[in-house]
PLY file of the C-alpha trace (Angstrom):
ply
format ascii 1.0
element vertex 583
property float x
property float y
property float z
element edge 582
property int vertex1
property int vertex2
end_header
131.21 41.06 122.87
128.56 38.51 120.44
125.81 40.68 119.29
122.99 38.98 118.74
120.57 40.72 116.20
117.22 39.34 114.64
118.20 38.63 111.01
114.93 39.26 109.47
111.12 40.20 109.85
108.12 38.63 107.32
105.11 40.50 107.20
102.60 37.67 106.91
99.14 38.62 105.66
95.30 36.97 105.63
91.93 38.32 104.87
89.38 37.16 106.69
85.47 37.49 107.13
84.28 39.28 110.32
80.70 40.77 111.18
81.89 42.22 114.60
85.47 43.48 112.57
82.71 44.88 110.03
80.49 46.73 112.74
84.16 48.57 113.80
84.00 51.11 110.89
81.05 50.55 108.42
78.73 52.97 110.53
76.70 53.93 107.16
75.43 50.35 106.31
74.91 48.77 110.03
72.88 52.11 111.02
70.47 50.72 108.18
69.43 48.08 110.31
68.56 50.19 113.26
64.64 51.38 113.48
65.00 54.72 115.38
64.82 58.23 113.96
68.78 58.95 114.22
70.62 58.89 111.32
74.09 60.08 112.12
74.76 58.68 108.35
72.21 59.71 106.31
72.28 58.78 102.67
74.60 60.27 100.36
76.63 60.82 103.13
78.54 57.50 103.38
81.79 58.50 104.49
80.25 61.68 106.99
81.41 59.16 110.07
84.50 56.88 109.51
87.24 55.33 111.10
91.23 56.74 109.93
92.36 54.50 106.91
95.13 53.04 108.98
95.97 49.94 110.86
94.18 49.43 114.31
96.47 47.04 116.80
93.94 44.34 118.49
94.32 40.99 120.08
92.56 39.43 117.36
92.75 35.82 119.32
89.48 37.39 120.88
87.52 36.98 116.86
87.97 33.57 116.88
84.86 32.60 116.57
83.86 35.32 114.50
86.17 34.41 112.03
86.32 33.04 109.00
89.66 32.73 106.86
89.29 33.61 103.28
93.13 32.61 101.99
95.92 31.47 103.27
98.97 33.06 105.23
100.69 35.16 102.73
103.81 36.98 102.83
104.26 40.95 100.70
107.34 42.36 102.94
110.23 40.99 104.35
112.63 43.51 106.57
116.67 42.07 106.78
118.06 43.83 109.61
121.79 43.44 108.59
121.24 46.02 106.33
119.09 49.40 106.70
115.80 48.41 105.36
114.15 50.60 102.57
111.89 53.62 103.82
109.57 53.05 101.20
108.15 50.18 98.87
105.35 48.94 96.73
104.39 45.87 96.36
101.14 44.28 94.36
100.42 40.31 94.43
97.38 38.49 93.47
95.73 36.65 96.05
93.78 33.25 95.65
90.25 33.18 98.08
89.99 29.89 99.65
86.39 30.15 100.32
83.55 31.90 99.23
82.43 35.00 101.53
83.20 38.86 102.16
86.64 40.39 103.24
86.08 42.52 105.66
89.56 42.96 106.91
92.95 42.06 106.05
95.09 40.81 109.37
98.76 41.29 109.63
101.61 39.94 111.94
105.03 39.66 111.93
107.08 36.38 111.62
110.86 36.46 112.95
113.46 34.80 111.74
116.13 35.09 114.73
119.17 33.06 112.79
120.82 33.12 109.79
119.89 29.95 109.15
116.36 30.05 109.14
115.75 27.23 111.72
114.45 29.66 114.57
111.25 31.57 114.13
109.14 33.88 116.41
105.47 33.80 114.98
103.16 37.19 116.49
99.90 35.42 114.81
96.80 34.81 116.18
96.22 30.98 117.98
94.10 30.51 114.86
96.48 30.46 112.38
98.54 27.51 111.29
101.98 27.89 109.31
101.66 27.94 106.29
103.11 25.01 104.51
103.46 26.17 101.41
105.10 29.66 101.51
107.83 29.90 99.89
111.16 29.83 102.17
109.17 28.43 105.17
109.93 25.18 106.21
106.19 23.32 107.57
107.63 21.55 110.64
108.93 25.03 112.37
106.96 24.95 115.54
105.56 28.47 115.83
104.85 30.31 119.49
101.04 29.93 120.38
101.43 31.34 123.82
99.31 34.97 124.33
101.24 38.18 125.15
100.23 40.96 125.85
102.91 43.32 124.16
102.54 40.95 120.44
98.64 42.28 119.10
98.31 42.30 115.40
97.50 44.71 112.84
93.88 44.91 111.14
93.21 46.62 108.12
89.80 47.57 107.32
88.14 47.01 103.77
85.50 49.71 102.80
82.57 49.74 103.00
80.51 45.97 103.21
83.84 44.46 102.02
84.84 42.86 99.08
83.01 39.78 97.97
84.67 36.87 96.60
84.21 33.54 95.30
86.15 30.76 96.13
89.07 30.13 93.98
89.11 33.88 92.97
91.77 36.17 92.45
92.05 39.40 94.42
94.79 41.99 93.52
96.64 43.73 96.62
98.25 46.79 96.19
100.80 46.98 99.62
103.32 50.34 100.08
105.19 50.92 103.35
106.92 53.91 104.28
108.93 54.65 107.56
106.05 54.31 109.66
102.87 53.11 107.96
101.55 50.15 105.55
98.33 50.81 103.69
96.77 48.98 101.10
94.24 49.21 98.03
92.34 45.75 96.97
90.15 44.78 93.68
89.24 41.21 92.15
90.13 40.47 89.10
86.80 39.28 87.59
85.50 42.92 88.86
87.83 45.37 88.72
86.37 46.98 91.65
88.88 49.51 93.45
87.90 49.77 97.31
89.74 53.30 98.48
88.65 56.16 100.17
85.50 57.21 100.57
84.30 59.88 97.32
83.43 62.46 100.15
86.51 62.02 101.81
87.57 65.80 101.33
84.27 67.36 102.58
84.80 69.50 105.59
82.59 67.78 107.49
83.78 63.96 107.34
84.53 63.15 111.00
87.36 60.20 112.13
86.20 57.83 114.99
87.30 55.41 116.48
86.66 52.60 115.98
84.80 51.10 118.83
82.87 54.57 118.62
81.25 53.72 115.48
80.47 49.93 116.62
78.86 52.16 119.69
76.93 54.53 117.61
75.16 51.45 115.42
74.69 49.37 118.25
70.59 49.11 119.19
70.49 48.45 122.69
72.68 51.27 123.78
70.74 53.84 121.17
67.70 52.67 122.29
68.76 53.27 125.85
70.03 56.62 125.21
66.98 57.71 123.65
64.95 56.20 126.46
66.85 58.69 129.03
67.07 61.41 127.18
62.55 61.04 126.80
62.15 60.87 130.25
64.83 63.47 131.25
62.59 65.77 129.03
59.54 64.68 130.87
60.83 65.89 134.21
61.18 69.57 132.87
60.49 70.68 129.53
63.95 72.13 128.54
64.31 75.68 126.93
68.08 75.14 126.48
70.01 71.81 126.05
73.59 71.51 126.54
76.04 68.91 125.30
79.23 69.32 127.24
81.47 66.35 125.39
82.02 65.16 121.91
78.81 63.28 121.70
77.68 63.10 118.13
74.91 61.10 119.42
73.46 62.92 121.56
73.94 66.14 120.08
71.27 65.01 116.90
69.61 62.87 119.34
68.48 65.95 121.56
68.01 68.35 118.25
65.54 66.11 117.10
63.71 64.84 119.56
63.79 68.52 121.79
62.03 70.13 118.66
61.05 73.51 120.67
64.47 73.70 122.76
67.77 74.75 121.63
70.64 72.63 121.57
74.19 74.10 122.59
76.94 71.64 121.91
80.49 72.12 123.24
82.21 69.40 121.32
85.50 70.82 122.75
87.45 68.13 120.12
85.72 68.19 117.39
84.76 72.12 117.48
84.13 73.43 113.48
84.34 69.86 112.15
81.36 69.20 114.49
79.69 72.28 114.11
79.70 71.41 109.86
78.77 67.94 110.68
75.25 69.03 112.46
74.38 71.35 109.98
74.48 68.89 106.91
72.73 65.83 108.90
69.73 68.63 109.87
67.52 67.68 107.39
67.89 63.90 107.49
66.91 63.95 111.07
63.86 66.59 110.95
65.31 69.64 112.72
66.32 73.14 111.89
69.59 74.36 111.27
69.36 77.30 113.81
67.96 75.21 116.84
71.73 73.49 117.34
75.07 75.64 117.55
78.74 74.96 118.63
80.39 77.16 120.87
83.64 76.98 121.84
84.19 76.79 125.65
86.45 79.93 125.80
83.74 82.10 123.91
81.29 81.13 126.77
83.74 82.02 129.52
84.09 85.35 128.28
81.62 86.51 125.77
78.78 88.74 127.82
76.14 87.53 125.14
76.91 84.20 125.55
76.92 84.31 129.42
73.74 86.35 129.50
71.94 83.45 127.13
73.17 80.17 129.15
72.71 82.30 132.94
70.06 80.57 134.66
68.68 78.90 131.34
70.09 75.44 131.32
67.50 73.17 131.85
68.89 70.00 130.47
72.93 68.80 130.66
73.89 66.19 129.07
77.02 63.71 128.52
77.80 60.96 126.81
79.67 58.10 129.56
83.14 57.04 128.79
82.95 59.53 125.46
86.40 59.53 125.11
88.49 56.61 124.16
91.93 57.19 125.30
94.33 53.95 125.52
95.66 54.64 128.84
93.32 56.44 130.46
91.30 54.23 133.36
87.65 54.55 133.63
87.66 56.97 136.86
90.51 58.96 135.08
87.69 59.53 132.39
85.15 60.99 134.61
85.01 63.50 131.61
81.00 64.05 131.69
81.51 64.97 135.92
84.55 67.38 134.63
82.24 68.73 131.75
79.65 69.35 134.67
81.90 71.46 136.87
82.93 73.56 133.67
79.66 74.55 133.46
78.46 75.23 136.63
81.68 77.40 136.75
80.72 79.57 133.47
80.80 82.57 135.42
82.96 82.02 138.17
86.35 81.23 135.49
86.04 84.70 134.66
85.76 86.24 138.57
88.92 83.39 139.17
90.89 85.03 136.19
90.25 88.83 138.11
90.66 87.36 141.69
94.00 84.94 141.07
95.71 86.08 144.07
93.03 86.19 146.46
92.47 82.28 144.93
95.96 81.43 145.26
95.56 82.57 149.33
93.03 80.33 149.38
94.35 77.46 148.22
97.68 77.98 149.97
95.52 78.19 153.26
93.58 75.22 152.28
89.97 76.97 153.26
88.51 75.03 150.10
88.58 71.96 148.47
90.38 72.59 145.39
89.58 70.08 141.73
91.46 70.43 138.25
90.20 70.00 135.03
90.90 70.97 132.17
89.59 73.08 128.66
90.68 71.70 125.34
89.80 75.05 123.60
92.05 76.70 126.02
95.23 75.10 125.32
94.66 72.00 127.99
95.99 74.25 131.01
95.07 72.92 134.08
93.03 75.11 136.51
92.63 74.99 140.19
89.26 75.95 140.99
88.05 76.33 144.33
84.42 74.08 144.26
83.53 74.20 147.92
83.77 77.03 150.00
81.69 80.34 151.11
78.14 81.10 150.33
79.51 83.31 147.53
81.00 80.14 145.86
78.28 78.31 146.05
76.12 81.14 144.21
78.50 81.09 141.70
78.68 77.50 140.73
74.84 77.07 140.62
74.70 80.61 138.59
74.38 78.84 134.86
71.49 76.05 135.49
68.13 76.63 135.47
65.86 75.93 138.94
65.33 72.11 138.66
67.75 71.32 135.57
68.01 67.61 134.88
71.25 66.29 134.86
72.42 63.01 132.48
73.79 60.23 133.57
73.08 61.45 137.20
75.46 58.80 138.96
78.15 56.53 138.16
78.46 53.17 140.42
82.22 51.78 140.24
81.80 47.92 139.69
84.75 45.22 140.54
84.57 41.36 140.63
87.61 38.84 141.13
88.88 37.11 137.69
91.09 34.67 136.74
93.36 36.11 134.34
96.32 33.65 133.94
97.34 34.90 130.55
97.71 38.31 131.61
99.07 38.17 134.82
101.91 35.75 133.08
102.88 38.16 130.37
103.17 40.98 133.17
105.16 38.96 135.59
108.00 41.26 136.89
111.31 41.17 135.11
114.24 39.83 136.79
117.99 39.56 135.73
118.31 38.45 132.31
121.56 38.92 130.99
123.18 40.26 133.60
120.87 43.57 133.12
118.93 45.65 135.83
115.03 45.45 134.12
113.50 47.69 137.25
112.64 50.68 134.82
110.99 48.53 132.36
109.00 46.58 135.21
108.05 50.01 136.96
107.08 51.71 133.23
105.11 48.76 132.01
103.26 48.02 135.08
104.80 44.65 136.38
103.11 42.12 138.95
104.44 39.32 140.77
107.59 38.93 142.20
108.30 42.70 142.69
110.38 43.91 145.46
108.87 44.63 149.19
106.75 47.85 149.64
106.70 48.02 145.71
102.55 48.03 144.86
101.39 46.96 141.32
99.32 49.70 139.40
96.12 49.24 138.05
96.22 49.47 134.19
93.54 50.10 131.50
92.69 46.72 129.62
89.79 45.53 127.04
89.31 42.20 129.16
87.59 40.53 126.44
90.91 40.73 124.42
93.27 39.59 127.67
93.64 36.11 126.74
91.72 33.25 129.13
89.33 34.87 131.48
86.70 33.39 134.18
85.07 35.12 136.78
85.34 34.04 140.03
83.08 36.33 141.83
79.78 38.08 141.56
79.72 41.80 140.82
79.91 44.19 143.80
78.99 48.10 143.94
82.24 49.41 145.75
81.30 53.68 145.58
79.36 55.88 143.93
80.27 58.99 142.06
77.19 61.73 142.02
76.79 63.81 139.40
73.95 66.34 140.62
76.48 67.27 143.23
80.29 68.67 142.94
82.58 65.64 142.98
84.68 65.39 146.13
87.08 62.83 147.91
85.78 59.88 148.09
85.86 55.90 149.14
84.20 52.69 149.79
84.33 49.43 150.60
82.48 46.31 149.62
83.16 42.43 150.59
83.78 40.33 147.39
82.06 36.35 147.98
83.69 33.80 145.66
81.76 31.55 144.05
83.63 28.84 141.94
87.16 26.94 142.68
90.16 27.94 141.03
93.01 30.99 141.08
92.31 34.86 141.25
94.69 36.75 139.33
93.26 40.23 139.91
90.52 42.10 140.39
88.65 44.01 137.29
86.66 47.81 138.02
84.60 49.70 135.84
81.61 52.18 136.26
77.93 51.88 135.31
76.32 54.75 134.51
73.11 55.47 135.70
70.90 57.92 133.18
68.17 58.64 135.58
66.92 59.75 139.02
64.92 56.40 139.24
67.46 54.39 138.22
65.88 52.57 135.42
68.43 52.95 132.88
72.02 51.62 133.30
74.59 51.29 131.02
77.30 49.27 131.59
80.65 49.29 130.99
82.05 45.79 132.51
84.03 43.34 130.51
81.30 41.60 128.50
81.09 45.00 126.78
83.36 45.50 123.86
83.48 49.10 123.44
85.26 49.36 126.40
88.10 49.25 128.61
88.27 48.34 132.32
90.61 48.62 135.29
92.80 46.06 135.92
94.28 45.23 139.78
96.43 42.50 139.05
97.67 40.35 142.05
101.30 40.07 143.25
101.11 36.58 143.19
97.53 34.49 142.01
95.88 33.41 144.92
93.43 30.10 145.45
90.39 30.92 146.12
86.74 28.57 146.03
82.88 29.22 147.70
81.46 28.89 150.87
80.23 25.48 149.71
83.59 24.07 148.67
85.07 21.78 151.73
88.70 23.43 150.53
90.85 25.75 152.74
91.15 27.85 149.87
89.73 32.14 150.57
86.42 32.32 150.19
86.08 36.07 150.11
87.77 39.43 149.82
87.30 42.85 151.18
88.44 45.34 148.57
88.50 49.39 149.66
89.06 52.15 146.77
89.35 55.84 147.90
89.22 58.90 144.64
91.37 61.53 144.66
89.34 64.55 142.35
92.63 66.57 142.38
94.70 63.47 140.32
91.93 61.21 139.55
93.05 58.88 140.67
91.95 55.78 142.56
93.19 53.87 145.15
92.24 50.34 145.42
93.39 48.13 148.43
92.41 44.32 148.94
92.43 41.60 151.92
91.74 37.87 151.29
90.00 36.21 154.08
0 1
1 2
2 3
3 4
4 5
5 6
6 7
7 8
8 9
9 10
10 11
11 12
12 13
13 14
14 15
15 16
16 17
17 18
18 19
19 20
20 21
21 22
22 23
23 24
24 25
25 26
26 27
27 28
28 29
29 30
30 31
31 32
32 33
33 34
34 35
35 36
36 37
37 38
38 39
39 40
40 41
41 42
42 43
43 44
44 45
45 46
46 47
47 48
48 49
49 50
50 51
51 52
52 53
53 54
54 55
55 56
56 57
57 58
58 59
59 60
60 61
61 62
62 63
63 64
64 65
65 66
66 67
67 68
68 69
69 70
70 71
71 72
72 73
73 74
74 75
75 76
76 77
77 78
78 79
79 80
80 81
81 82
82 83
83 84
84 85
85 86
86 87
87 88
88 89
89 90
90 91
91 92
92 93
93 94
94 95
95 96
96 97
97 98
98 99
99 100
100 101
101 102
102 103
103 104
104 105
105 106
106 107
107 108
108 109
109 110
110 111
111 112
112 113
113 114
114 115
115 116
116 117
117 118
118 119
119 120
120 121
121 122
122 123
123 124
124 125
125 126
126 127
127 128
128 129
129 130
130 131
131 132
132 133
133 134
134 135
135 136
136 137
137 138
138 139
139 140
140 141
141 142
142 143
143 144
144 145
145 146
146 147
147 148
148 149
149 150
150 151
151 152
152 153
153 154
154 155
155 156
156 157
157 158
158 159
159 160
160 161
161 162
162 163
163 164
164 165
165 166
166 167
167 168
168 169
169 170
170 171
171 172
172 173
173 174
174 175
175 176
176 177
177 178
178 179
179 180
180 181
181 182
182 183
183 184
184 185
185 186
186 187
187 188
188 189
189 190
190 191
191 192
192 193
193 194
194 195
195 196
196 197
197 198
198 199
199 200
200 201
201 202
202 203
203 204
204 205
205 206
206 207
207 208
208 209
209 210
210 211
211 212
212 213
213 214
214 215
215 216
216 217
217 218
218 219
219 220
220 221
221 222
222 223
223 224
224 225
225 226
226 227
227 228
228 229
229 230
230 231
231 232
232 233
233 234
234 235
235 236
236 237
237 238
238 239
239 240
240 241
241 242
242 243
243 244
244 245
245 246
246 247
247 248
248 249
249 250
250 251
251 252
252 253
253 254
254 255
255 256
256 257
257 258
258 259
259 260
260 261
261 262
262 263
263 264
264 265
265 266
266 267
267 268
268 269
269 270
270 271
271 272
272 273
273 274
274 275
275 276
276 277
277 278
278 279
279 280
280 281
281 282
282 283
283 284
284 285
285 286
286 287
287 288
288 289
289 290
290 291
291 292
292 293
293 294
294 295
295 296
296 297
297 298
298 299
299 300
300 301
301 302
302 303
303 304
304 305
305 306
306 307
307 308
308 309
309 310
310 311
311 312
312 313
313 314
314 315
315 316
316 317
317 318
318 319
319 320
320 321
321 322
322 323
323 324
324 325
325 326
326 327
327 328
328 329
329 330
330 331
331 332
332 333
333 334
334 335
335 336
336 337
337 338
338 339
339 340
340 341
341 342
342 343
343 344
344 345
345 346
346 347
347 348
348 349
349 350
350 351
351 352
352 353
353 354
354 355
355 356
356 357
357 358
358 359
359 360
360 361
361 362
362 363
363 364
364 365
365 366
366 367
367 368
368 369
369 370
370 371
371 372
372 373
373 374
374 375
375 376
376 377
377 378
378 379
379 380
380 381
381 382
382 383
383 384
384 385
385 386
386 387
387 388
388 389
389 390
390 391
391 392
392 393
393 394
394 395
395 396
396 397
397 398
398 399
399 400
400 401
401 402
402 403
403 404
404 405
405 406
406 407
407 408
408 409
409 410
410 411
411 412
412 413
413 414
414 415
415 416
416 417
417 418
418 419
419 420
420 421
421 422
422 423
423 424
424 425
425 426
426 427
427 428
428 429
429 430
430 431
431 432
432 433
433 434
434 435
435 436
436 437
437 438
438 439
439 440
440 441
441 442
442 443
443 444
444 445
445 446
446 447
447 448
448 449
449 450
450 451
451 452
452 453
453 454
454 455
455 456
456 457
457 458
458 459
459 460
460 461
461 462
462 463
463 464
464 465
465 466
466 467
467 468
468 469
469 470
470 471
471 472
472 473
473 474
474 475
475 476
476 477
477 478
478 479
479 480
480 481
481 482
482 483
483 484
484 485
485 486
486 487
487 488
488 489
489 490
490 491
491 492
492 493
493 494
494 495
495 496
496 497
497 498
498 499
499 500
500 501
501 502
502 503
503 504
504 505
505 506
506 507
507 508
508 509
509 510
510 511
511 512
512 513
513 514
514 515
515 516
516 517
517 518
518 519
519 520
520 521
521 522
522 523
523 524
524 525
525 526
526 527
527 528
528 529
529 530
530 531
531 532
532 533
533 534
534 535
535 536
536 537
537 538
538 539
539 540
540 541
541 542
542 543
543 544
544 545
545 546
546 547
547 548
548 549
549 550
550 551
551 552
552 553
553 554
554 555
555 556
556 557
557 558
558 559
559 560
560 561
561 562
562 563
563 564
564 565
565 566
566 567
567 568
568 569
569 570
570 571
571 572
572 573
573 574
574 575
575 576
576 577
577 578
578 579
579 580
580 581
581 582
């Protein structure tokens, strides 16, 4: 049997100039420009909010116009697969600027040489790079691939701080080392021998890792403004004695502490626990509040400790999440329904610790179906799952509304799941289903990575978590639709809707794309959004089994003019549902 293996990898390098790559992890200098009260970096404390000094994959095609190249296309590693490639190497180059500006970021992608020859290359880079005619061993006239896929992103490195400013013509030094698994780097220029590493307060015990999009979030001045604004008039419905945080929200916890001056603040911060706790205390007297009106408590302490049950029992006045707090890769936006979770835990302070005593008469229950039945789930208890019966007897009832307070404000108060049609041809094309190649059976791979179009009868596509603004060429080719509503001031339950989808320009629909506003007050004046002009981030993604042409009421064409699209939630899996008819 020929085996045919790829004969060698390049490592190609660039640094580049980027205000929205800067905004991803340089929380301490953007917060500057922001006018409010919070500072969740307060001076001298640089480093007290930061991103992991690693590379972050993106689909950097999306920067574009953000961009501005600083050198050329350089190579530091090279990988030869006919041997066992080294584990670990160093490598330090000097690195001519090109133009004059701030590097902000260092982009990497990998080139592939697929013969010995060193006629056939694969390129992963960005559509704005060109090859580089001058590297050594490259020949110019190689045409490189300039197609998007989804499964090539490429590797940014962030530089410090504001970045490292160079003139044009300079010389930067780059300090590159690999091992099994990583690549990291260490810059300085030449002319001033600045080193750029880790932060000087990178060992103090309270320096918390974000990611990335998180600390673009936290600087950004609409959304703090907006958060402030809801958390003002949520304190104007009911002056709160107690305040609880029931998520990771760094925001909001110093938000509330400072602006809720007589209440105290109870944050759960189930991730970031003794970190977080660490964190609050050293920001207290950068944003004007005492040190004992904020505590963390750890979510298994308040199940069980009688002193902390008898504080929170009927005392909440004021519970609070941050939407879409937690930034998992492949977790959907209704999967992440973490603040309507965090809500149930509370409500169920009490009633975890009569479930622990009464498991058998709870098991009876839910074998004989008499209640509805959710799961969710405790970080500080090991991530076990628990069944807990949420509607029921008059007893249950009593129990779940034990811990609030008569009247307590909840925030956000409703979540409304969005969807319009899109043309996504890049997308759908890169997650067409696998047939035959080779001779070999590609139905695990198609199944596992979520394949659409040409799959086999009764098979359905899945819908899969995707930063749209990153998915290649995109177009709307609807308006936005309200499909269902999740409510917060009640227990969630199964439920569904249905809303009719009105095209409105000519072309093909790939898919359709869901996310969920969040609405931060009873009157509905506050909304923030999560759709796909927002960068921070991900939405749902239905793609088609095969595109479809669609064009408005207006357009003489045969083409569909509208859809119908029905979701139905399922609280015990969270998941959703989403079923669609072109008319």
């Amino acid at each position: 049997m020929e085996h045919h293996i790829i004969c060698q990898q390049s490592y190609l390098y660039q640094l580049i100039e980027s205000t929205g790559l800067w905004k991803l992890h340089d929380l301490y200098n953007t917060e500057k420009e922001v006018l409010d009260e919070i500072r969740l970096v307060p001076e001298g404390m640089d480093s007290a909010l930061c991103v992991k000094r690693q590379q972050f994959s993106m689909h950097c095609d999306a920067l574009g116009e953000d961009i501005k190249l600083l050198s050329e296309p350089f190579k530091v590693f090279d990988f030869d697969f006919w041997r066992r490639p080294d584990s670990h190497r160093v490598m330090e180059l000097n690195v001519q600027a090109t133009n004059t500006g701030t590097v902000h970021a260092i982009i990497s992608w990998w080139l592939l040489q697929l013969d010995e020859k060193g006629t056939i290359f694969y390129s992963t880079a960005p559509k704005w790079i060109s090859c580089p005619s001058s590297m050594e061993g490259f020949n110019s006239s190689i045409s490189w691939n300039q197609n998007w896929c989804d499964h090539w992103k490429q590797c940014v490195w962030f530089i410090p701080k504001k970045g490292l400013s160079l003139l044009k013509d300079e010389e930067v030094s780059l300090l590159a080392v690999h091992t099994d698994t990583s690549i990291s780097y260490e810059m300085k220029t030449l002319s001033q021998n600045l080193e750029l590493g880790q932060s000087e307060l990178s060992a103090q015990k309270y320096q918390i890792t974000l990611l990335p999009e998180k600390i673009a979030l936290y600087s950004d001045v609409n959304w703090r403004c907006s958060m402030l604004k809801a958390i003002q008039n949520a304190m104007k419905q009911k002056t709160p004695s107690l305040c609880v945080v029931v998520d990771d929200s760094i925001f909001l916890a110093v938000a509330l502490t400072h602006l809720a001056k007589g209440s105290h603040v109870l944050s759960l911060f189930p991730g970031l626990q003794e970190k977080g706790a660490q964190y609050l205390q050293a920001v207290a007297a950068a944003n004007g509040y005492s040190k004992d009106h904020v505590e963390v408590q750890k979510m298994s302490e308040l199940l069980t400790s009688q002193s902390s049950q008898e504080k929170v029992a009927n005392q909440i006045d004021l519970l609070v999440g941050e939407p879409f707090y937690y930034g998992n890769n492949s977790v959907l936006p209704w999967q992440n329904l973490r603040f309507c979770f965090g809500h149930t835990e509370i409500r169920n302070c009490h009633y975890m610790q009569w479930l622990r005593t009464l498991r058998s008469q709870v098991q009876s229950s839910v074998e004989t179906k008499k209640h509805w039945v959710i799961p969710f789930i405790y970080p500080s208890l090991g991530g076990q799952s628990y069944l807990v019966p949420v509607a029921g007897g008059r007893k249950d009832r009593s129990l779940l509304d034990s811990v609030l307070s008569e009247g307590a404000v909840i925030m956000p108060c409703k979540g409304l799941l969005k969807a319009c049609a899109m043309s996504l041809p890049d997308l759908w094309q890169t997650h067409q289903c696998l047939q035959h190649v080779e001779g070999f059976d590609h139905s695990v791979v198609n199944s596992t990575l979520g394949a659409c179009g040409g799959l086999p009868p009764g098979q359905e596509n899945p819908t899969l978590p995707f930063s749209v603004w990153q998915c290649g060429e995109s177009k709307k080719m609807s308006d936005i639709v309200t499909i269902m509503e999740f409510n917060f001031l009640k227990t969630i339950c199964p439920c569904s809707g249905k809303a009719k989808v009105e095209f409105i320009t000519h072309g093909k629909c790939h898919g359709f794309v869901l996310w969920i506003d969040w609405v931060m007050d009873t009157e509905e004046s506050i909304v923030l959004s999560t759709g796909p002009e927002q960068r921070y981030w991900k939405q749902g993604v239905k793609l088609l089994k095969e595109p479809v042409a669609v064009g408005s009421h207006r357009s003489a064409t045969t083409d569909c003019h509208s859809a119908d699209i029905e979701t139905s939630f399922d609280p015990l899996t969270g998941d959703l549902i989403v079923d669609y008819t072109f008319l």
